[in-house]
Jmol script that loads the backbone (N, CA, C; Angstrom):
load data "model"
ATOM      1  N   UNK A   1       0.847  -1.187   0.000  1.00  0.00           N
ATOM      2  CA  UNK A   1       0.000   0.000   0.000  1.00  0.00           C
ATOM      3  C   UNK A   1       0.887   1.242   0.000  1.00  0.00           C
ATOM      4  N   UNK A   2       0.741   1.840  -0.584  1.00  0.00           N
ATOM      5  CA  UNK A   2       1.365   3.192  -1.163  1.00  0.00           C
ATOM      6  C   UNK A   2       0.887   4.190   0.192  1.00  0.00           C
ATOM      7  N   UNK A   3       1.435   5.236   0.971  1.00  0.00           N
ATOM      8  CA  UNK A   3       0.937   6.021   1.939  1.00  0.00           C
ATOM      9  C   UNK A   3       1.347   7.445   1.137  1.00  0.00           C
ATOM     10  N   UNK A   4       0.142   8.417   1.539  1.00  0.00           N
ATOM     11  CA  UNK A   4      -0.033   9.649   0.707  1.00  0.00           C
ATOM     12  C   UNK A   4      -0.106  10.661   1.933  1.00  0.00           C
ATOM     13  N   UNK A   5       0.849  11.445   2.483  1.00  0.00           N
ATOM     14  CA  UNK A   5       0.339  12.314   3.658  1.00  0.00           C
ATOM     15  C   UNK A   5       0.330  13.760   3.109  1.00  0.00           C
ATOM     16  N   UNK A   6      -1.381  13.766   3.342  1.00  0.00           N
ATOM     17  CA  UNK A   6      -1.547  15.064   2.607  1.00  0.00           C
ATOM     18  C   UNK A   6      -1.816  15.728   3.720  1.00  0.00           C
ATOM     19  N   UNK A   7      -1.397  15.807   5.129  1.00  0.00           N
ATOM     20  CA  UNK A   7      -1.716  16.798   6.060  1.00  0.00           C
ATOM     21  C   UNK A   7      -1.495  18.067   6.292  1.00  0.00           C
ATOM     22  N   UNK A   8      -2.647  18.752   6.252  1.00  0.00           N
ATOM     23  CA  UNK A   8      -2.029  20.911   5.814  1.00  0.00           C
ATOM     24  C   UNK A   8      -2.370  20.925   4.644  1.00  0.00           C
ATOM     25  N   UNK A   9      -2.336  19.818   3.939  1.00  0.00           N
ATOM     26  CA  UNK A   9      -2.330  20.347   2.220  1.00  0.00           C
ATOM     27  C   UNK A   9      -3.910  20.659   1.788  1.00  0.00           C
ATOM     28  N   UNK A  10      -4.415  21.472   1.116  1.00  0.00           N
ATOM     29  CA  UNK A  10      -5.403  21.437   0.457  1.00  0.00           C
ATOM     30  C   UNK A  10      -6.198  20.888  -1.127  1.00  0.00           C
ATOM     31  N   UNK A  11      -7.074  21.184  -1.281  1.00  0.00           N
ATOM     32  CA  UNK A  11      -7.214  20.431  -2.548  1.00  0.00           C
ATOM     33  C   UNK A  11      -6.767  21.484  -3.599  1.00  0.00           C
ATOM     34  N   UNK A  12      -6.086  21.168  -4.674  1.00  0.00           N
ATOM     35  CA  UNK A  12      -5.845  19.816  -5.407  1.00  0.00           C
ATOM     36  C   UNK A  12      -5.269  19.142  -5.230  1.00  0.00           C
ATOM     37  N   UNK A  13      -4.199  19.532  -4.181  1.00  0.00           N
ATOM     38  CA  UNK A  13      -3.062  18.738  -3.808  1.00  0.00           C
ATOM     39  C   UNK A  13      -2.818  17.383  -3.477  1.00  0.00           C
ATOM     40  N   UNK A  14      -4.159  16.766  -2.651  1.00  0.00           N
ATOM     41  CA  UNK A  14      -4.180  15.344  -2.498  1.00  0.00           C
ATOM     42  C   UNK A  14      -4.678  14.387  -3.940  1.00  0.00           C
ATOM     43  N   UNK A  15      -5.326  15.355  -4.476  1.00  0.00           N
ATOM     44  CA  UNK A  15      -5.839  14.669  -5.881  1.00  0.00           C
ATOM     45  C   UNK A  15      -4.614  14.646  -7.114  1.00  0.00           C
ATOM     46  N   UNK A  16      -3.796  15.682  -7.086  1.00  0.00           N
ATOM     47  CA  UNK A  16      -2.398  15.730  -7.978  1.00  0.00           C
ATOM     48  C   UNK A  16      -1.577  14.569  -7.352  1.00  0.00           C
ATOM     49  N   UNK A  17      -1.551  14.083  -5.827  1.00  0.00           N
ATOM     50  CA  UNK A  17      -0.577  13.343  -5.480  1.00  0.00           C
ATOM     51  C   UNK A  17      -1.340  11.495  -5.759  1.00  0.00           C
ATOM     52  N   UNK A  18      -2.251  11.475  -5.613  1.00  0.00           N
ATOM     53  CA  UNK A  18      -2.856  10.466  -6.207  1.00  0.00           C
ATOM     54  C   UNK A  18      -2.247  10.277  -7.419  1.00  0.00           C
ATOM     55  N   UNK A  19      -2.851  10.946  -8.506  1.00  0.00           N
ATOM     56  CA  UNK A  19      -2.446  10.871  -9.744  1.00  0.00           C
ATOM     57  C   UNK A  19      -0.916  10.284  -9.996  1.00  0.00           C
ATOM     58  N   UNK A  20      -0.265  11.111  -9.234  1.00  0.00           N
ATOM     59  CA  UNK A  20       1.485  11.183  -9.504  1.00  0.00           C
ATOM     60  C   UNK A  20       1.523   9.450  -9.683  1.00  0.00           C
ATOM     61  N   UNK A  21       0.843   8.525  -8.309  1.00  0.00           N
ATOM     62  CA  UNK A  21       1.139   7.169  -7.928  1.00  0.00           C
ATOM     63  C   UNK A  21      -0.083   6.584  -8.532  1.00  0.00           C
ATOM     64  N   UNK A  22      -0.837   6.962  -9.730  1.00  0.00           N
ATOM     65  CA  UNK A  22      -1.884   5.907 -10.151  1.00  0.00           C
ATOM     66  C   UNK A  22      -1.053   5.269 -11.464  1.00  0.00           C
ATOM     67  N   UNK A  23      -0.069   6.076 -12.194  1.00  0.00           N
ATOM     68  CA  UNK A  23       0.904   5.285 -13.036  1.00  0.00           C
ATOM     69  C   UNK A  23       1.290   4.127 -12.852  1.00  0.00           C
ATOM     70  N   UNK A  24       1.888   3.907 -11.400  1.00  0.00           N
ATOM     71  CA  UNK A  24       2.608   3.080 -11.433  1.00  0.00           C
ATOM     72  C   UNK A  24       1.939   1.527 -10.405  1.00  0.00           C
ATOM     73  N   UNK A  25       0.480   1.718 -10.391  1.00  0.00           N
ATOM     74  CA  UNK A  25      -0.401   1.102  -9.521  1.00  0.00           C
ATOM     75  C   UNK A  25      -0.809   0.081 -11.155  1.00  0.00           C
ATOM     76  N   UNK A  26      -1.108  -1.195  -9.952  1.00  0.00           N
ATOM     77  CA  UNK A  26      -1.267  -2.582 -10.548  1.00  0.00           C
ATOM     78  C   UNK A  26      -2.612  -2.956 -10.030  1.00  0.00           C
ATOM     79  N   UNK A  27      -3.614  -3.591 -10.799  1.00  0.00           N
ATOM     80  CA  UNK A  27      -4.871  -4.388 -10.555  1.00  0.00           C
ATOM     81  C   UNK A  27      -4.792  -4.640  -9.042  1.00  0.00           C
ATOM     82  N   UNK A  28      -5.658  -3.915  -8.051  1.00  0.00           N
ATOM     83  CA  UNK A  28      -5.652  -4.718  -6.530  1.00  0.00           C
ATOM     84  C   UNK A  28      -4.803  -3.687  -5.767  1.00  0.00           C
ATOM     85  N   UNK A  29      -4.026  -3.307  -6.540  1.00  0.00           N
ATOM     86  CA  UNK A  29      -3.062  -1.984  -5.675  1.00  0.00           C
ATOM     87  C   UNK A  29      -4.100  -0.855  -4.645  1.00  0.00           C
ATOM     88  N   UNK A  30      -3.583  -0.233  -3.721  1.00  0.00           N
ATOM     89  CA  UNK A  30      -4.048   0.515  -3.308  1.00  0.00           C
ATOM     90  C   UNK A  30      -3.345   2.127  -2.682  1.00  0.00           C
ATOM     91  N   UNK A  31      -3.644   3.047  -2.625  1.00  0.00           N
ATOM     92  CA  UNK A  31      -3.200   4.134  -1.646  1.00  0.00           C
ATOM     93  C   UNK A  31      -4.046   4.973  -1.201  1.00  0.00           C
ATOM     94  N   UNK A  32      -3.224   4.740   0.231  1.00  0.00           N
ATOM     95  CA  UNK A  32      -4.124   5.819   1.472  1.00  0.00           C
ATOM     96  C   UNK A  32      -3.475   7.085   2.012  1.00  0.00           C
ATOM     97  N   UNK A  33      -4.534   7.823   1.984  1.00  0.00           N
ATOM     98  CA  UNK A  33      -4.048   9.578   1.476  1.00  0.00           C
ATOM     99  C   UNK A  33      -4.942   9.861   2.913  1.00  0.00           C
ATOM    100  N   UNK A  34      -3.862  10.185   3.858  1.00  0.00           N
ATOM    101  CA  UNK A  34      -3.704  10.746   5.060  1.00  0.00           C
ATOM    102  C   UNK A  34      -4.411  12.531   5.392  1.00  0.00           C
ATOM    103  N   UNK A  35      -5.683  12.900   5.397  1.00  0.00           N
ATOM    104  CA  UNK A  35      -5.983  14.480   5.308  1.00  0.00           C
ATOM    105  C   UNK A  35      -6.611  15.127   6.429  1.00  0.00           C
ATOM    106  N   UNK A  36      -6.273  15.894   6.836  1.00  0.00           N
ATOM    107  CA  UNK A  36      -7.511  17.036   7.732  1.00  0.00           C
ATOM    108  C   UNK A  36      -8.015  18.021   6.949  1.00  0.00           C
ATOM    109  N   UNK A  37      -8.350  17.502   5.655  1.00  0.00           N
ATOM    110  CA  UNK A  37      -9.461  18.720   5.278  1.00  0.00           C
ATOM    111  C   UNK A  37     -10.605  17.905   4.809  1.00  0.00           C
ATOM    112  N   UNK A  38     -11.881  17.844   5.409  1.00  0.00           N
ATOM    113  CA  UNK A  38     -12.684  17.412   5.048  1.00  0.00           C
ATOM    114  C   UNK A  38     -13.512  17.272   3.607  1.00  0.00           C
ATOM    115  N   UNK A  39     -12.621  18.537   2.478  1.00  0.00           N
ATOM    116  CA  UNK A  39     -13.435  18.041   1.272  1.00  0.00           C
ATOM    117  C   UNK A  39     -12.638  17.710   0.398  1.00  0.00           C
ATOM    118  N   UNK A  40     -11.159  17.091   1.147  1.00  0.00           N
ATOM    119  CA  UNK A  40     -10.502  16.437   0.506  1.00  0.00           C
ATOM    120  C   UNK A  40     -11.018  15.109   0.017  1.00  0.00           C
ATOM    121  N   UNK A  41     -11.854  15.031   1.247  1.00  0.00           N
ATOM    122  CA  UNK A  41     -12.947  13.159   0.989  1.00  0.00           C
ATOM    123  C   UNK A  41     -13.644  13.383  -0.393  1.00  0.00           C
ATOM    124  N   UNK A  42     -14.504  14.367  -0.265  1.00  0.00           N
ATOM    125  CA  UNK A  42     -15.635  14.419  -1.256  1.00  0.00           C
ATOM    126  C   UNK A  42     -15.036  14.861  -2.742  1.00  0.00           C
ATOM    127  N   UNK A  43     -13.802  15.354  -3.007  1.00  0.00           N
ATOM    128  CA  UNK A  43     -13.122  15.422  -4.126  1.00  0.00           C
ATOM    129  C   UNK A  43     -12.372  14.371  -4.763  1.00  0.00           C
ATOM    130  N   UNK A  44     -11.877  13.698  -3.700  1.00  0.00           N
ATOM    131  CA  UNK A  44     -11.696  12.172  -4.425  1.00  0.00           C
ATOM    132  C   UNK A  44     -12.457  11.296  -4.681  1.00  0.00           C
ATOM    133  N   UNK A  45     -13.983  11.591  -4.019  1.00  0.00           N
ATOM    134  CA  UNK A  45     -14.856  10.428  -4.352  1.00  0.00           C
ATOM    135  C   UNK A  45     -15.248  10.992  -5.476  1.00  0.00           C
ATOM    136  N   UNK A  46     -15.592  12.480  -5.667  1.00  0.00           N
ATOM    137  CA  UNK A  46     -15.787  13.031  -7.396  1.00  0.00           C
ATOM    138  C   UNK A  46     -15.029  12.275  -8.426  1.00  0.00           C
ATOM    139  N   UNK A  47     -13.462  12.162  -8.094  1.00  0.00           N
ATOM    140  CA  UNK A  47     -12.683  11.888  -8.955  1.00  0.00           C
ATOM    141  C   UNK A  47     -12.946  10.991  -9.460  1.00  0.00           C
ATOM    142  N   UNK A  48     -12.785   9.818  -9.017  1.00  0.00           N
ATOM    143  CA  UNK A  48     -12.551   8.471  -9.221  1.00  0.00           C
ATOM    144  C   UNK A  48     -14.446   8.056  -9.545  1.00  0.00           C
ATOM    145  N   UNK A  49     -15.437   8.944  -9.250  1.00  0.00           N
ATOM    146  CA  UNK A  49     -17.060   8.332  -9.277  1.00  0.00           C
ATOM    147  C   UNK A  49     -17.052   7.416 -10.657  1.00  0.00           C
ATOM    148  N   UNK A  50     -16.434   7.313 -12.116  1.00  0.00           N
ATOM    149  CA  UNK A  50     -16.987   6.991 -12.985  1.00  0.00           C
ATOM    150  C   UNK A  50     -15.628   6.096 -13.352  1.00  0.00           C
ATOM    151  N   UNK A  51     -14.786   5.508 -12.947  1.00  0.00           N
ATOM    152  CA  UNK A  51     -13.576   4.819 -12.755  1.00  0.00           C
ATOM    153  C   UNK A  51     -13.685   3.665 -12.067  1.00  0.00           C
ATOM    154  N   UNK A  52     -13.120   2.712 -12.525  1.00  0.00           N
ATOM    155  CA  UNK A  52     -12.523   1.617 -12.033  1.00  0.00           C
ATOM    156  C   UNK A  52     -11.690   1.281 -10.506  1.00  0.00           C
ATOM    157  N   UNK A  53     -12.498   2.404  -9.942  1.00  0.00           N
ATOM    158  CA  UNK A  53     -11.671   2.010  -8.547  1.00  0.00           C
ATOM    159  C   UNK A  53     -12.652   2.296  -7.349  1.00  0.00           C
ATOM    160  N   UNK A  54     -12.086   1.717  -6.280  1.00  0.00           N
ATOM    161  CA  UNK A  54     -13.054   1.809  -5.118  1.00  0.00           C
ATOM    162  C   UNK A  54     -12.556   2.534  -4.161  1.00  0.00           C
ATOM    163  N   UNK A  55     -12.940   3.193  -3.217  1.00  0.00           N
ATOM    164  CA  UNK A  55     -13.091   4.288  -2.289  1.00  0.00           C
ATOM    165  C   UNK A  55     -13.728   4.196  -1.032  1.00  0.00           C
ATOM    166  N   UNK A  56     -12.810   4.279  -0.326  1.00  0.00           N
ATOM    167  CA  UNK A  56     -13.362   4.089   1.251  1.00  0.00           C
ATOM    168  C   UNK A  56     -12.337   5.163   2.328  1.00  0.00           C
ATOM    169  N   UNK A  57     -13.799   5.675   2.832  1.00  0.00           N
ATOM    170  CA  UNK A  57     -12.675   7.063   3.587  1.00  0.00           C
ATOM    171  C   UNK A  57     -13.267   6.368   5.344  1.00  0.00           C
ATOM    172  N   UNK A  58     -12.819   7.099   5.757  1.00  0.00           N
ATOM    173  CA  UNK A  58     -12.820   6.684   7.358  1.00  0.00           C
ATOM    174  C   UNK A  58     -12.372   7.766   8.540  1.00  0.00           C
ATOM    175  N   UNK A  59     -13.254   8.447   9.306  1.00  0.00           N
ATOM    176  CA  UNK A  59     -12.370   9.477  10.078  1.00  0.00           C
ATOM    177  C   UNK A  59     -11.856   8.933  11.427  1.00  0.00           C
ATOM    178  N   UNK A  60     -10.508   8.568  10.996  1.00  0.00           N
ATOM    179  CA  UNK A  60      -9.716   7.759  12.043  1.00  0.00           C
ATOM    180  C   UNK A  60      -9.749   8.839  13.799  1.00  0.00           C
ATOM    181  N   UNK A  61      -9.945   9.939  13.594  1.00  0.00           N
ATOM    182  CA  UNK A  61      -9.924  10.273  14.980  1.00  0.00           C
ATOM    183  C   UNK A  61     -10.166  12.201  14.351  1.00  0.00           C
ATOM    184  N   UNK A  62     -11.078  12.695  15.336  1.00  0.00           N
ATOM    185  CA  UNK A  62     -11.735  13.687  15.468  1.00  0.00           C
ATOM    186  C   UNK A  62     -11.109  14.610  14.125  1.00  0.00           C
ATOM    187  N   UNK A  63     -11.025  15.186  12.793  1.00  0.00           N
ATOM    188  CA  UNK A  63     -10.406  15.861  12.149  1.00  0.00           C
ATOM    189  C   UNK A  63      -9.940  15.686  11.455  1.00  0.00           C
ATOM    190  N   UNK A  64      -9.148  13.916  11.165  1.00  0.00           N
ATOM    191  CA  UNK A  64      -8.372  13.679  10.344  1.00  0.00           C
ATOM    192  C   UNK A  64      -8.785  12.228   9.802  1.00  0.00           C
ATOM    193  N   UNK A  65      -8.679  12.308   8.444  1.00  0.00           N
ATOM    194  CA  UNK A  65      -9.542  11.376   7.513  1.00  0.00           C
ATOM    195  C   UNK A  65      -8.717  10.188   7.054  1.00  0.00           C
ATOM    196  N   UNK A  66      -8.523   8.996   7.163  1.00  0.00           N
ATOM    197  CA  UNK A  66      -7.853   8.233   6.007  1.00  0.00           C
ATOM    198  C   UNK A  66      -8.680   7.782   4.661  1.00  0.00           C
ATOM    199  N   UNK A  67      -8.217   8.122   3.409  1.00  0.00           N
ATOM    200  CA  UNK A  67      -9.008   7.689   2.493  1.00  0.00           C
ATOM    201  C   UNK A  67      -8.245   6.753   1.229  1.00  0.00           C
ATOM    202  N   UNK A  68      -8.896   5.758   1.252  1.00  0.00           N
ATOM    203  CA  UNK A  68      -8.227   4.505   0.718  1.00  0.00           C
ATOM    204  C   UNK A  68      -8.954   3.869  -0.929  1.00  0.00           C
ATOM    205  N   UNK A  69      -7.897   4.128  -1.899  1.00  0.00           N
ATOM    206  CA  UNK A  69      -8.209   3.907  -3.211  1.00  0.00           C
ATOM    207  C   UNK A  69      -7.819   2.807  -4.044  1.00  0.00           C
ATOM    208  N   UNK A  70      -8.259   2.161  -3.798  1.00  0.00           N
ATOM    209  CA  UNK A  70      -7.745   0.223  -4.455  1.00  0.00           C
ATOM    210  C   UNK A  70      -8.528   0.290  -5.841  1.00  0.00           C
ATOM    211  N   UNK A  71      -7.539   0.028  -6.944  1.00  0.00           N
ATOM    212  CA  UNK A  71      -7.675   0.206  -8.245  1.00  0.00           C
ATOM    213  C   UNK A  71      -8.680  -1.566  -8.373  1.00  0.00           C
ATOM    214  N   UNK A  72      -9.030  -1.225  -9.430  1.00  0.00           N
ATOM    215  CA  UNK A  72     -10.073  -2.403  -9.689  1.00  0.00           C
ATOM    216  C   UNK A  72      -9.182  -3.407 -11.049  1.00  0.00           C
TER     217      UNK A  72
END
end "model"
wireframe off; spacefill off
backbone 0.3
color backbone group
């Protein structure tokens, strides 16, 4: 699993750093993109809505989100 720490960063930034590591991602691969901005969630689920991949976010503790993208 690929780890993405986008903490402080805003959007686009977690969605450009995705990208950077979807090149080099294989069938089943995954990466989890570390954020405290809450519409960092809802911009990656935009992203990826009509794509081959699945999406699962989770707010691991009061503020800060893990969101996890396993290619199909």
């Amino acid at each position: 699993m690929i780890e993405v720490d986008c903490l402080g960063e805003i959007c686009p930034v977690p969605i450009i750093r995705i990208k950077e590591n979807l090149k080099s991602m294989k069938s089943g691969d995954s990466i989890k993109v570390v954020t405290d901005h809450s519409c960092t969630q809802q911009s990656v689920m935009d992203f990826f809505k009509n794509k081959k991949f699945k999406v699962q976010c989770e707010e691991v503790i009061n503020g800060v989100w893990e969101i996890t993208v396993i290619k199909g």
